[in-house]
BATIGU-651625 format. One record per residue (C-alpha): residue number from 1; residue in one letter; x, y, z. Coordinates in pm, whole numbers, plus 50000, padded with zeros to 5 digits. Layout:
BEGIN
[NUM,"A",[X,Y,Z]],
...
***
This chain:
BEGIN
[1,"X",[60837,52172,90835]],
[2,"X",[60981,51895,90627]],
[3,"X",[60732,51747,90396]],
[4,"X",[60838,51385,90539]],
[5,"X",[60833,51497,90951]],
[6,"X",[60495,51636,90886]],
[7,"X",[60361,51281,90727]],
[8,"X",[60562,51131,90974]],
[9,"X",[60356,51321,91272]],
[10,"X",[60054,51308,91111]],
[11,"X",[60067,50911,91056]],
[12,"X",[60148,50853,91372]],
[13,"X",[59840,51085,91509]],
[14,"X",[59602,50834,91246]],
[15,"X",[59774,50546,91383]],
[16,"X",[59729,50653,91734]],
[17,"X",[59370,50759,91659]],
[18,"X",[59309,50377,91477]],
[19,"X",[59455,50206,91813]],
[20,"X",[59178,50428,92023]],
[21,"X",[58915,50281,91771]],
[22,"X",[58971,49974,91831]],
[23,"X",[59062,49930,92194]],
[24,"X",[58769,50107,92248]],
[25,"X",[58568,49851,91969]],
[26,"X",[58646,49555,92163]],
[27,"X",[58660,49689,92487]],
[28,"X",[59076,49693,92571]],
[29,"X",[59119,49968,92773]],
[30,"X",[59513,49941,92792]],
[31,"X",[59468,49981,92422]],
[32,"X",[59245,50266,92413]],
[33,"X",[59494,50426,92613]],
[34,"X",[59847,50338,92407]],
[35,"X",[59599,50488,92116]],
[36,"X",[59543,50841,92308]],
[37,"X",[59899,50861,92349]],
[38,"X",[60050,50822,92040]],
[39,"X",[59797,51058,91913]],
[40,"X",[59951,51309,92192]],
[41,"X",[60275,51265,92061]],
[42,"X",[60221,51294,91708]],
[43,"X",[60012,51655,91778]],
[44,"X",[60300,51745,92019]],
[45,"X",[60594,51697,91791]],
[46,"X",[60386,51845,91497]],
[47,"X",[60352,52181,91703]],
[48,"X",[60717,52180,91806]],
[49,"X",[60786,52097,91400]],
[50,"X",[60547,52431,91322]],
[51,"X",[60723,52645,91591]],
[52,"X",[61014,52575,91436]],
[53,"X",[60917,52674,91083]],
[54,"X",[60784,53025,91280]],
[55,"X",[61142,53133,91352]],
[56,"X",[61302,52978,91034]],
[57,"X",[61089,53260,90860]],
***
């Protein structure tokens, strides 16, 4: 995996995990949620970004 996809994915997993934080800090569910989700999608495109690195070898 590229060195900048990886910090890519794995900013957008702390970013996700920051929004959860603080939705769930001052109680904004909606928030809380959008946080949960990016963290999904940063994991998610991560694995797909390792996969690919399993059959480039």
């Amino acid at each position: 995996m590229s060195s900048g996809k990886k910090a890519k994915n794995v900013g957008r997993t702390a970013k996700g995990k920051a929004k959860e934080v603080a939705g769930r800090t001052v109680g904004n569910e909606s928030l809380e949620a959008k946080g949960r989700a990016e963290q999904m999608k940063g994991d998610a495109k991560q694995a797909v970004e390792k996969g690919k690195d399993t059959f480039r070898h």
